[in-house]
N, C-alpha and C positions, 0 to 999 in steps of 0.2 A: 478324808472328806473330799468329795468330787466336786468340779467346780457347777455340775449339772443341779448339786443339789445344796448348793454356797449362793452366796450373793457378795458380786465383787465389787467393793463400793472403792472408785477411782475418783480421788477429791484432785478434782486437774483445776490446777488454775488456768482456764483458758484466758482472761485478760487482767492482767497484771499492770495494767495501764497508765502508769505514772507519767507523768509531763518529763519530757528531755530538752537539753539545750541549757543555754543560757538566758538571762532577761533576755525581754522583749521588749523592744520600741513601748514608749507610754501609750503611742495611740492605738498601739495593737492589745486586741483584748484577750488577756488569758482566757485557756482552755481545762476546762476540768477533764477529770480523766470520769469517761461517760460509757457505759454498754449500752443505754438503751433501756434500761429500768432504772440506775440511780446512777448520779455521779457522786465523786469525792472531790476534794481540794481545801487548800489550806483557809481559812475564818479569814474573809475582808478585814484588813485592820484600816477601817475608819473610811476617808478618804482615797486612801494611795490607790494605786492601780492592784488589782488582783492578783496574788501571787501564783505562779504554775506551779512551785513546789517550794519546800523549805528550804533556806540556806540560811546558816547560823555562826557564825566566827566565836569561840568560845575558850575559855581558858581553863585548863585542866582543874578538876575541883567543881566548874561554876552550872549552876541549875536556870533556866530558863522554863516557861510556861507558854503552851499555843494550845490552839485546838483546831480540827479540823471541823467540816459543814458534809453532812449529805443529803442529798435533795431525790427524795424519790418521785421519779418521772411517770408511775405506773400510777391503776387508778385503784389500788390496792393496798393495803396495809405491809411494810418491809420490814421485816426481820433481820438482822446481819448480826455475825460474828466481827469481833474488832480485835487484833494484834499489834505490836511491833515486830518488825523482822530487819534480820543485817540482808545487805544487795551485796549482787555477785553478780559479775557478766558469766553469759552462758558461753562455753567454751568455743562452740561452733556458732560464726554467726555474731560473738560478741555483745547478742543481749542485754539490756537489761532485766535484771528478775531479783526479786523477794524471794527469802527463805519460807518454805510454807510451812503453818499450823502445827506447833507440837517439835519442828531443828530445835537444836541449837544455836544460839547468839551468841556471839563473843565482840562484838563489836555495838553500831548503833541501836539495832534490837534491845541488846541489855541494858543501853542507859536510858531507854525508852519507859514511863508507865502513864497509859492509858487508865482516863476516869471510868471509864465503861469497857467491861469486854462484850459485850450484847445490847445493842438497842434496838428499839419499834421507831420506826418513821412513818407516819401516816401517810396515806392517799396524796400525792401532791405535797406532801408537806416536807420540811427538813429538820434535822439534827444535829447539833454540835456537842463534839466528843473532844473536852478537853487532856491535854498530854503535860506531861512533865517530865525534863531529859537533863539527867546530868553526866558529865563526860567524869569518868574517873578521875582520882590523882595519879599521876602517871603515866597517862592516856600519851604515845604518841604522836609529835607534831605532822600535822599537813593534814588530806582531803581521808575522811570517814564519809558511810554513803550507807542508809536502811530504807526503812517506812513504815509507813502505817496502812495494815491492811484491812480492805474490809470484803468479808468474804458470807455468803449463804450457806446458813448454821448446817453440821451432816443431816441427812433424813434418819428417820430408826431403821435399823435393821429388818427387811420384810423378806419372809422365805418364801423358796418357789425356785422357778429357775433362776439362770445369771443373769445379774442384771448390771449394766454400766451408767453409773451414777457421776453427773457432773455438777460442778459446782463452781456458780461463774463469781469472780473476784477480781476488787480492785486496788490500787496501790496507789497511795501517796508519798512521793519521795523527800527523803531528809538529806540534804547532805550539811556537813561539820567540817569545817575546818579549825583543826585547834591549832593554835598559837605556838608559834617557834618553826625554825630553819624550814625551805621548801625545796624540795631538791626533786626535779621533774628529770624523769630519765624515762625511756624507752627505747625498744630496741628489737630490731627485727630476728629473730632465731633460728629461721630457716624456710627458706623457700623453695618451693616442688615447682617442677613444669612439665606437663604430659601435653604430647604435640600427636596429634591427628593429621600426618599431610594428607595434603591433596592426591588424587589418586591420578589426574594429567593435569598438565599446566594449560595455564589460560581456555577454563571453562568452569564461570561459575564462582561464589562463593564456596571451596570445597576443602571437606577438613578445619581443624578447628586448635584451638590451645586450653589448658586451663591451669591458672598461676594460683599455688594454696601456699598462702605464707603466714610465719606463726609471729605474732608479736606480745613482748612481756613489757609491761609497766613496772619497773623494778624502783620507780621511784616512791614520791609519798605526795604526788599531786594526781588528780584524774587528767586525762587529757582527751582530746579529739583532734586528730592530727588531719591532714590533708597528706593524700598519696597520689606517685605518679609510678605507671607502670609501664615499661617500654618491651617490645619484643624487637631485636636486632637480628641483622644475619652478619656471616663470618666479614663480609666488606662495608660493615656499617649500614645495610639497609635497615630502614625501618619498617615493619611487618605491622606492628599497633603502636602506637601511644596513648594512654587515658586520657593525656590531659589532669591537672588538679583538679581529685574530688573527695570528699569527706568519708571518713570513715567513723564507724560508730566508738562514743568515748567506751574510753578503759581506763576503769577502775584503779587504784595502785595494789600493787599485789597478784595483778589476773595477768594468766596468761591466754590468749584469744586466738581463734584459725580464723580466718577471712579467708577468698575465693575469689576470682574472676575468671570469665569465659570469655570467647575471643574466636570470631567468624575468620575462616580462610588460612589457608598455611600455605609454604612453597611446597614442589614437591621431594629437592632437596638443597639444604641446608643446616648448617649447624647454629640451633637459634638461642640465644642467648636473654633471660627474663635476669630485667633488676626491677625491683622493688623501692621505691626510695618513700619516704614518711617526714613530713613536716607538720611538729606541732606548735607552729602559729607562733602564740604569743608564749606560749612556754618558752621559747627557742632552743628549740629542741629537733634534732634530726637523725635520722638511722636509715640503713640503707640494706639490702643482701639480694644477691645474684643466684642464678641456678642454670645452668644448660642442657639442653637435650637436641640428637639428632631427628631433625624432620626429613623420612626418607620411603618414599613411593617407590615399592618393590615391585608395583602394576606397574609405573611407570619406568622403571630400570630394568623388568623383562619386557616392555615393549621396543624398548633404547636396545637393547641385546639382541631382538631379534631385526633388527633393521641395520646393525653392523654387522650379523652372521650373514644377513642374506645379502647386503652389500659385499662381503669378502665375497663370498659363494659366487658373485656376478661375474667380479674381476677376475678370479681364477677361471672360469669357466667361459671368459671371453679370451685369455688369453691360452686356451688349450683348444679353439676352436679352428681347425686346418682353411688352408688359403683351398677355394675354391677353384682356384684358376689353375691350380698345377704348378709343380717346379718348373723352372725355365731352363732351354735346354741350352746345352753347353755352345761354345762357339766355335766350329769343325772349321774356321781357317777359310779363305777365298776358294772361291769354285773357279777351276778351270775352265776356261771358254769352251766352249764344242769345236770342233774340227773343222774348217770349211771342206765341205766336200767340190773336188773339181771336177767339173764336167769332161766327159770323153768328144775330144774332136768328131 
């Protein structure tokens, strides 16, 4: 079968949009997670301030009941598919992301069931879709993380040529924490450093770095840690410092690649990236180093050619003959002339 004469139906979850962070100030107002046609987020309960996403403390065994609201923003009749799915950060980048339509769950997905897998939301109008979630016996202890998805049901199969088919979706987040020991660990596993020098010194912004380090959450808490990244040279310069700033949480269990770039390099030096990660209130911290030579070969043949041609001078001023001649030797005092006497 040729793809000329197939139809490639690619179900991308382009927005996966679940709320991140921690509560919010009471005065600040939760956000739904919104494309633009509907949003999702967890059922107002009553009075309290709006929730950005579920958080649940629960004891292995125990069932709890919520539901979510979606409000379509279109001036159209909406259709949606509804799931639970387990979250996983995305390897590069650290993501957040839902299992799509049809994985496998082994975590909060499977203790997830939704009262509807399919509802109609009218015009302007909304829907709530109540859930029921029970953590197994034997579930265990610390931070679990899924959601509930709602995503635009596939189209039917239509032949002809290829065609790419998207299908936009949104995510409500769950996180669980069950009951017993918390044991927060992370830890940096390795860090790369590609150095771009500068090609001459002092002109310019010139050349570049970029520090890719890998970090594992081996523990059984999520965390969001603050990192500071330094570039040093062999006599303690400092080349960059980040300064403290946040990195995206990770999950327990994932391990994540993060990145940064970094204007200007020497053009030689032997530069030295550490990496260091503080997670806050966890108290929790991890650190790793990596080195690489910064070394401008434009600028070490132009160094080369101004001490050959400096050598070249000096030799070539000192094989240069005295113009004035050797000086001649010293023949000793001259004899007076004779007087000559005159004849009477």
């Amino acid at each position: 079968m040729t793809i000329g004469s197939s139809v490639r139906r690619v179900a991308a979850v382009l927005a996966v949009a679940a709320l991140a962070g921690l509560a919010l100030p009471l005065a600040e107002p939760a956000q739904a997670a919104d494309n633009g046609a509907w949003s999702a987020a967890p059922t107002k309960n009553g009075p309290f301030t709006p929730r950005q996403f579920f958080f649940f403390e629960m004891a292995p065994g125990q069932t709890i009941k919520d539901s979510i609201t979606i409000k379509n923003s279109s001036d159209q009749p909406l259709n949606l598919d509804i799931y639970p799915a387990d979250a996983f950060n995305t390897v590069v980048g650290a993501g957040f992301a839902l299992r799509k339509l049809g994985d496998e769950n082994k975590d909060v997905g499977s203790w997830v069931t939704v009262g509807k897998k399919r509802v109609s939301v009218p015009a302007g109008g909304e829907e709530k879709v109540p859930f029921a979630m029970t953590t197994p016996k034997g579930t265990t202890p610390g931070d679990h993380a899924g959601g509930i998805v709602t995503i635009e049901p596939a189209p039917s199969p239509v032949g002809g040529d290829s065609q790419v088919i998207t299908r936009r979706a949104l995510g409500v987040r769950i996180y669980v924490r069950v009951a017993g020991p918390l044991t927060p660990s992370l830890t940096v596993t390795k860090v790369d450093l590609k150095v771009s020098p500068a090609r001459l010194p002092f002109v310019g912004l010139q050349g570049g770095a970029s520090v890719t380090y890998t970090v594992q959450n081996t523990g059984n808490v999520r965390i969001t840690a603050d990192r500071v990244i330094t570039l040093k040279g062999q006599v303690g310069r400092t080349f960059h410092d980040t300064g403290k700033g946040p990195v995206p949480e990770i999950l327990p269990g994932s391990t994540v690649i993060l990145s940064e770039s970094f204007a200007k390099m020497p053009v030689l030096s032997l530069v030295t990236a550490r990496v260091e990660l503080d997670g806050g209130v966890t108290d929790v911290s991890t650190a790793g180093d990596a080195t690489a030579w910064s070394i401008s070969w434009v600028f070490l043949f132009i160094l080369l050619l101004v001490f050959v041609a400096l050598g070249l001078a000096i030799w070539w001023s000192r094989r240069e003959p005295n113009v004035d001649g050797p000086r001649p030797a010293d023949a000793g005092p001259v004899a007076p002339e004779a007087e000559q006497v005159g004849q009477p």
